[in-house]
Each structure stands twice: as C-alpha cells, then as structure tokens.
C-alpha positions as CSV (number, residue, x, y, z in Angstrom):
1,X,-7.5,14.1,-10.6
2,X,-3.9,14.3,-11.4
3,X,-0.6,12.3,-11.9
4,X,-0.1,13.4,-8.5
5,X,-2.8,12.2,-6.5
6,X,-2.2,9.0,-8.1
7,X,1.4,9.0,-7.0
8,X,0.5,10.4,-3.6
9,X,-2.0,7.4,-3.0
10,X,0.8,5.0,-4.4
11,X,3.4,6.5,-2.4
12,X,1.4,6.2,0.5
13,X,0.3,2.8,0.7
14,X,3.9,1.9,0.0
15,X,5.7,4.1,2.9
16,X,2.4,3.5,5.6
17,X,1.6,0.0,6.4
18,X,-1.4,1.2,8.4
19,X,-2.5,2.9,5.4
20,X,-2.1,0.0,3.3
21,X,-3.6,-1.9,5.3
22,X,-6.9,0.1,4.9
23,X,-6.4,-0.2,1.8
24,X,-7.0,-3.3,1.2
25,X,-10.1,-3.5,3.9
26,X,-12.0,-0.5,3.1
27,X,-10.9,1.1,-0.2
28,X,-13.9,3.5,-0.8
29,X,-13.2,4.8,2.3
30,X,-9.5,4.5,2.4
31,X,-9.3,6.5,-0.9
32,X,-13.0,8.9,-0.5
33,X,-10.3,11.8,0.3
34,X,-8.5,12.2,-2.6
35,X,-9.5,13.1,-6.1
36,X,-9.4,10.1,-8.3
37,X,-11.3,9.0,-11.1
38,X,-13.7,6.1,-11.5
39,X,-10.5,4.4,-13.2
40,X,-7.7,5.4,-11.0
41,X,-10.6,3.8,-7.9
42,X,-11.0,0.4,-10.0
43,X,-6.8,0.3,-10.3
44,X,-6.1,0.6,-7.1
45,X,-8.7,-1.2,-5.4
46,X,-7.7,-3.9,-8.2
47,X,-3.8,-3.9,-6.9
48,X,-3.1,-6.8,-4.8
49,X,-0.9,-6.9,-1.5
50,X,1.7,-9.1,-3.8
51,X,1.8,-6.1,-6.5
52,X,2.9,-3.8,-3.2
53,X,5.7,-6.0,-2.0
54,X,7.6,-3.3,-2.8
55,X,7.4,-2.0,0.4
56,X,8.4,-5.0,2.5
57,X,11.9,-3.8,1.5
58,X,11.9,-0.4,2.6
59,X,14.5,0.6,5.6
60,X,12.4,1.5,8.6
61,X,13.5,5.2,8.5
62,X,11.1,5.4,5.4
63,X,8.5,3.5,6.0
64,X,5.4,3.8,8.5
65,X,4.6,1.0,10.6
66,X,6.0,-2.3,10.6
67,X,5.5,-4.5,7.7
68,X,2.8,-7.3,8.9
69,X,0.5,-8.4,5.4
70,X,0.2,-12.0,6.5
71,X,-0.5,-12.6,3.2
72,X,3.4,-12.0,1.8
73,X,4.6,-13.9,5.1
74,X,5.8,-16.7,2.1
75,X,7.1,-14.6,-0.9
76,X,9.9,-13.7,0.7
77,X,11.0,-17.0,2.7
78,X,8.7,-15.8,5.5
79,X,11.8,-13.2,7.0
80,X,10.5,-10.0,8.2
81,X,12.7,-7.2,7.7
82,X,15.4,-6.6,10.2
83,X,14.7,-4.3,12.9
C-alpha cells in the first residue's frame, strides 16, 4: 500500500465512469488488483456516488465514458454535461 495506490484508485474512479461504476457494484472485485489495506478497502467502498460528483464536471477530453450515475441525475438540476 501507498499514497499512490490510493490516489490512483481515486483518480480512476473519477476520470473512468465505467470504472466507477464498478465500483460501486462490485468493490472487492473492482479494487482486488491493487494493494490497499483493510482501511483504504472500508474507505472507499464507504464513498458514495454523491462524494464523487466531482467528476460529473470534468471536460470530456479527461474523462472516460459518459457521465450516467442515475443517482446524481438531481444534484445538479438534472443537466448532463454538454457534449
């Protein structure tokens, strides 16, 4: 484990909605690939899609994937990013 795997993961999920997305479904799995400690596992699969609404704003040229979580539809006034 390291500061870096940590922000790699984070980084991820925020630039790779696909990613993200698996995430959220299937954590252990999702995250079975990188070194992270018991704690670093319970923080992330702790996180909710609201805490990474952060990515809903990234331009397109950064991010992977369209941004679809359903679930942030409303936080925003339901607008998706422009295309």
């Amino acid at each position: 484990m390291s500061q870096h795997t940590v922000q790699a993961v984070i980084g991820k999920a925020i630039t790779d909605t696909l990613f993200r997305q698996s995430m959220f479904a299937d954590p252990a799995a999702t995250l079975a690939s990188y070194e992270l400690t018991p704690e670093e596992m319970d923080g992330l699969r702790g996180s909710t899609s609201r805490q990474w609404s952060v990515a809903r704003v990234l331009d397109d040229r950064i991010a992977r994937g369209r941004w679809c979580d359903k679930s942030l539809a409303g936080s925003h006034g339901g607008q998706q990013p422009a295309q």
